[in-house]
N, C-alpha and C positions, 0 to 999 in steps of 0.2 A: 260385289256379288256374294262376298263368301266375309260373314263376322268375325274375323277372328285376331285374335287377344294373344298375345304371347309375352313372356316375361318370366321373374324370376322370383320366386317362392324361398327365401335362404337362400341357399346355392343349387337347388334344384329349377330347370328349367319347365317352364309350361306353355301349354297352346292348346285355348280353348275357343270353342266353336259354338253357341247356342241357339239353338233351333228350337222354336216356340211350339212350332207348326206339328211336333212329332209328341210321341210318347212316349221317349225312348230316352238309354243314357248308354254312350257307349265308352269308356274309360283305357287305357291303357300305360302301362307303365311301361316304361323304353330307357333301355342301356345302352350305352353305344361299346359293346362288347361282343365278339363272335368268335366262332373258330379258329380266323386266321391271326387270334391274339394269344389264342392259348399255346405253352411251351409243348417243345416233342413232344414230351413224357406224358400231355396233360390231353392229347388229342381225345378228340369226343366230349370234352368234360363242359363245355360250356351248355353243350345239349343234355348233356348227363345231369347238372344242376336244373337245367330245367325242369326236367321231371318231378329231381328231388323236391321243390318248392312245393308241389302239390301234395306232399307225403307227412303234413301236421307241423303243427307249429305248436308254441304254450297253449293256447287256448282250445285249438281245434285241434281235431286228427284228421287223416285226411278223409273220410267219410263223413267227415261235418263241413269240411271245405266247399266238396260238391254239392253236399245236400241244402248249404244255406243258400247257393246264389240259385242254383237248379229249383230249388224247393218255393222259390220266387217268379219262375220259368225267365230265366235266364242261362245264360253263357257264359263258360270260362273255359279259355286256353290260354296258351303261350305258341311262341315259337323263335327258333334260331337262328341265324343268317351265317353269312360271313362276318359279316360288319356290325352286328347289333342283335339284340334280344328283347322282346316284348311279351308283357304278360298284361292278356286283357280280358274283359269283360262285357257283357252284351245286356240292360237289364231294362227294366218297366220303370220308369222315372221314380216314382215312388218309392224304390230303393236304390238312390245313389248315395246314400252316407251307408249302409249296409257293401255294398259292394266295394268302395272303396277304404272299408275297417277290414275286407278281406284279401284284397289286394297287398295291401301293406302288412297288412299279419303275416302273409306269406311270404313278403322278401323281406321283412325284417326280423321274424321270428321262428321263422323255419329250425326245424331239430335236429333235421337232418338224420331221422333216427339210422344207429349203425345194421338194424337187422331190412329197416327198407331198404336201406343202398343194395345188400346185396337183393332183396328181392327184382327192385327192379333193375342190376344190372341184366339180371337174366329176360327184361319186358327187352331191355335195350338191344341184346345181342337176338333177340327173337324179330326185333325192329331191323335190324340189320340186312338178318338171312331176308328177311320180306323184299326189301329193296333190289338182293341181288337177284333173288327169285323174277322181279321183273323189269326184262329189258331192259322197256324206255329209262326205266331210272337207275339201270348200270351202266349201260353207256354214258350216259352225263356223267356219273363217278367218274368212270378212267376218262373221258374225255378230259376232264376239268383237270385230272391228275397229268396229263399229258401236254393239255395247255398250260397250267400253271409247274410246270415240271422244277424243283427245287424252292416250291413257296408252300407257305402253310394255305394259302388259296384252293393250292389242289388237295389241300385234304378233304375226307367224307366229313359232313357237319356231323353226323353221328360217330363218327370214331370207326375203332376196324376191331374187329374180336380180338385182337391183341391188346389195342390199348386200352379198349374197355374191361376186360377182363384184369388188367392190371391197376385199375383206378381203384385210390384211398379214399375213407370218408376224409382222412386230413388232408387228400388235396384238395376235393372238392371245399370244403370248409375256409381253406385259404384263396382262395379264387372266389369263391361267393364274398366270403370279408374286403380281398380288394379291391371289387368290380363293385359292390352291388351299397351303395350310400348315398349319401341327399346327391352329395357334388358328381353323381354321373348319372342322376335320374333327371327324366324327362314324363312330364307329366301330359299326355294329351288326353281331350274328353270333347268329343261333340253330342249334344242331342237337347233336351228339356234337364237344364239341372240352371242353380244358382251360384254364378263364377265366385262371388263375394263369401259365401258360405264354403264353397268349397276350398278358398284359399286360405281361410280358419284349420280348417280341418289338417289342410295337409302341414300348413305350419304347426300343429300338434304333434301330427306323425310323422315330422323330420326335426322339432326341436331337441336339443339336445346330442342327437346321433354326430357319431363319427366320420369325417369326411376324410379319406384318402386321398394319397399323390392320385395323377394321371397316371395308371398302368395299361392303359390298352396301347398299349406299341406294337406293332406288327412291320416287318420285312417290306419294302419295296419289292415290290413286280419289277425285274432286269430283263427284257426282251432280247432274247439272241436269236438272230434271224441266218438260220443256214439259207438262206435260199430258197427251200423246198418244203413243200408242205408236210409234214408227219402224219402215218399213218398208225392205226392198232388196231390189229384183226383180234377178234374174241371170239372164238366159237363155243355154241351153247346149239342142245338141241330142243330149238323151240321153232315155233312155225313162224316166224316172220325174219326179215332181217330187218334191224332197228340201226338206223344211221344215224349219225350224230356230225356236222361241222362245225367248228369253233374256231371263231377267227377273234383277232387282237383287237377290241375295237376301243371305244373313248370312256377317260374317266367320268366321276358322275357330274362333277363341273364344269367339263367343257364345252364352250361356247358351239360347237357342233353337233353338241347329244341331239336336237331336235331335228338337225336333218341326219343325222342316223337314223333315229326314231321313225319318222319318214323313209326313210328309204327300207327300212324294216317293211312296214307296211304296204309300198308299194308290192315288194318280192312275194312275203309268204304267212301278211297276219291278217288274211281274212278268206272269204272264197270269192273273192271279183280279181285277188292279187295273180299276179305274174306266175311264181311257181305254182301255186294252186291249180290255176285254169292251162297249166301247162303239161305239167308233173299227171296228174288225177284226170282235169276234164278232157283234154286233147290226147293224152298218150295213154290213159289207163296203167299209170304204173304204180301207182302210190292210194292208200285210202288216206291217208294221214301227212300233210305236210305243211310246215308252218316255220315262219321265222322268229325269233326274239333278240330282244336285248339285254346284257346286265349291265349294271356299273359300281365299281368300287370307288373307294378315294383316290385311287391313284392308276386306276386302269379300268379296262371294261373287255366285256367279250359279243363278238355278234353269233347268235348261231342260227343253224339249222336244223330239224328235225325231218325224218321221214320213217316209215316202215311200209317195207315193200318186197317181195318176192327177191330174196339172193341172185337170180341172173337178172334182173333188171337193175342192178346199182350201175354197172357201168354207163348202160343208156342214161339213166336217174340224175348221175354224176354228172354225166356230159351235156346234156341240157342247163343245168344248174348252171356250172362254169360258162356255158354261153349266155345264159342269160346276167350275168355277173358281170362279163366283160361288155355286154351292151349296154348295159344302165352306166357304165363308167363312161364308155365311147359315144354316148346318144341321149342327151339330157333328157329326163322325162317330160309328157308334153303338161301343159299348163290343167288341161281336163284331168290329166290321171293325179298331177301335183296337187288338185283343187279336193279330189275323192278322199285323196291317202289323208291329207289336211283337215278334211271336214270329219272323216272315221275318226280322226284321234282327237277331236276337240268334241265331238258328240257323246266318246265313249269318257271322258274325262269329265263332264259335265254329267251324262247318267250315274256315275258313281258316285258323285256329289251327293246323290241323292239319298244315300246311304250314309249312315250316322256311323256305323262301325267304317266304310271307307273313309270318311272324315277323319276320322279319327287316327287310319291309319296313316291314310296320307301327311298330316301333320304331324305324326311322329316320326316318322322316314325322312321326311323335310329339316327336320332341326337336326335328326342325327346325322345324318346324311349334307345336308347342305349349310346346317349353321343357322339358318333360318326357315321361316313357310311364306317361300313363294306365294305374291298374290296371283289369282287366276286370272285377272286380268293382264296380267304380265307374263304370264304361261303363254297364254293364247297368243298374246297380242309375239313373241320370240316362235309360236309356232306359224303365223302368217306370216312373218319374216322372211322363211324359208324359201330360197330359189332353187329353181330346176337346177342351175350349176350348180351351188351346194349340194346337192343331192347327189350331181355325176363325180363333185371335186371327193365327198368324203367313199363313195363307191370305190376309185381310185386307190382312196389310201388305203382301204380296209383289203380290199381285194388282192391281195395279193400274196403266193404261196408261202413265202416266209413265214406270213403270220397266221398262217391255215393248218388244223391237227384234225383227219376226221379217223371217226373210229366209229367201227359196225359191231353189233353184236345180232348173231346169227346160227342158221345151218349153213354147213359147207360154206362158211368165211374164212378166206385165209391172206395171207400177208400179200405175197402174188396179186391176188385178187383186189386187195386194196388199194395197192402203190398200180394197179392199172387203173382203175378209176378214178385214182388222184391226179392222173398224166392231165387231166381233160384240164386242172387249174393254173 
């Protein structure tokens, strides 16, 4: 179904994708380096190098960086995980040796000048206040902080005005030196380019270079289960209350992600699902409610989202928890098992369709799993799935031990939450 070529350039890995049928190239470079690798002292910094990358190298400054891939009408970002960091690019086939002389300009010869760092620590701690300023994406802060409570997991991927304000151009510079060489690149590219040229090229712009130990070490996830779900009240005066559940769910290997993934989608990742037409179309309590999943190397999270009017969380809550405990005690039926099934093999096949999803997808896959999954072997482990799998892994997940929900709101408070949690 899907072309693709993976293998090893030197000591850099790749996975390439070639679509005749487009006009496109979409490139990305992938480190398997994030957050939860950086030391105390260093928090924020993987996201903070981010930046710096875009801020001039020998050749360019960073006004020629934008302007040459831009000035072609293309795209260039980055961005940061927990687990990994990619810097990509979006262009007109016609310049894929031009985009990829700027890609590698940028993570190998970055200046790292010392008067941009400070400039843009001050973009970063302005990135910061942004985040806290809104809700939905403070609560996932302390939510994450609360679930992964004594892991570098719960920390912000941007850092916190402490640590950022205390970051060195020398730390940054030794953390870019450890992480960032041929032996922990990954190279993925789907669209119209030429594999065989392109594998020249990169053997140019990694011969020679230095290749470092394996430094991404990060802390094991230790799960201590009191019992009882955790709550954190945050009050904030804004008009909605912004809920957040997070429960302990599966790493990104496990032979059960896909009926989690499923059982996600029955609950709350669409508008036909369960909390949806529960939460919103039947009760009027929610505009906004949805489930997801994440997954790490060694753990994973399922959550919940909703924002709703401060005296409806208890009702809000209590539906939820009902409806949680019956997908555990009530196997889904083979119609709704066949919907949730066909939504996420349709929506993973639309995306295919996309040379930048391509792209991404194959570079999450190798960082992430070691290899890229063929999609026939996707599908064929997401048909696999049975309505018991779906009540067995409900079961596990559900249950309050592994539950932390936190609100941020008007008139939220502790009281208020440890009642709404009674309902799990």
């Amino acid at each position: 179904m899907l072309n693709v070529t993976t293998g090893k350039i030197g000591t850099a890995r790749f996975a390439f994708c070639p679509m005749d049928e487009v006009e496109s190239v979409s490139v990305g470079l992938w480190f398997g380096v994030g957050s939860r690798h950086e030391p105390a002292k260093l928090q924020g910094g993987a996201h903070f190098l981010e930046h710096m990358m875009f801020k001039g190298t020998r050749q360019r400054n960073a006004l020629g960086i934008s302007q040459e891939v831009e000035g072609k009408g293309g795209d260039l970002n980055a961005f940061t995980s927990e687990e990994m960091t990619c810097y990509y690019a979006r262009m007109d086939a016609d310049h894929a040796d031009l985009v990829l002389d700027v890609l590698f300009d940028m993570l190998w010869h970055s200046t790292l000048p010392a008067l941009e760092v400070e400039r843009e620590r001050g973009v970063i701690l302005e990135e910061i206040r942004m985040y806290e300023d809104q809700p939905s994406s403070l609560v996932m802060d302390r939510l994450n902080e609360a679930l992964w409570s004594g892991n570098s997991l719960g920390r912000p991927i941007a850092g916190t005005p402490t640590s950022v304000s205390a970051m060195k151009r020398a730390d940054l510079a030794a953390f870019w030196k450890n992480h960032y060489h041929p032996g922990s690149l990954t190279l993925s590219m789907a669209g119209s380019f030429s594999p065989e040229k392109v594998r020249n090229k990169v053997e140019a712009y990694t011969k020679g270079r230095k290749v470092c130990p394996d430094r991404s070490s990060y802390q094991r996830v230790k799960r201590v289960s009191s019992g009882r779900i955790k709550t954190l009240a945050i009050p904030r005066p804004v008009q909605q209350c912004n809920v957040a559940l997070g429960i302990h769910g599966l790493p990104r290997q496990s032979p059960k992600r896909y009926a989690e993934k499923v059982l996600s989608i029955i609950l709350g990742e669409n508008m036909s699902s369960r909390l949806f037409q529960i939460l919103r179309e039947k009760h009027g309590l929610a505009y906004s409610v949805h489930t997801s999943t994440n997954h790490f190397h060694d753990c994973g999270a399922f959550y919940l989202q909703a924002g709703l009017d401060t005296p409806k969380l208890g009702a809000a809550m209590k539906l939820t928890a009902r409806e949680f405990q019956r997908i555990g005690q009530s196997k889904p039926s083979m119609a709704e098992l066949r919907r949730a099934k066909d939504f996420l093999m349709g929506q993973m096949k639309l995306s295919m369709e996309s040379t930048s999803n391509r792209m991404m997808w194959m570079g999450e896959s190798i960082i992430g799993l070691g290899r890229v999954q063929p999609m026939k072997e996707m599908l064929e482990e997401i048909q696999a799935v049975t309505p018991e799998q779906v009540s067995a892994v409900a079961r596990e997940l559900f249950q309050p031990g592994r539950m932390t929900l936190a609100c941020v709101g008007p008139d939220v408070d502790d009281k208020m939450l440890r009642e709404a949690a009674k309902h799990f």
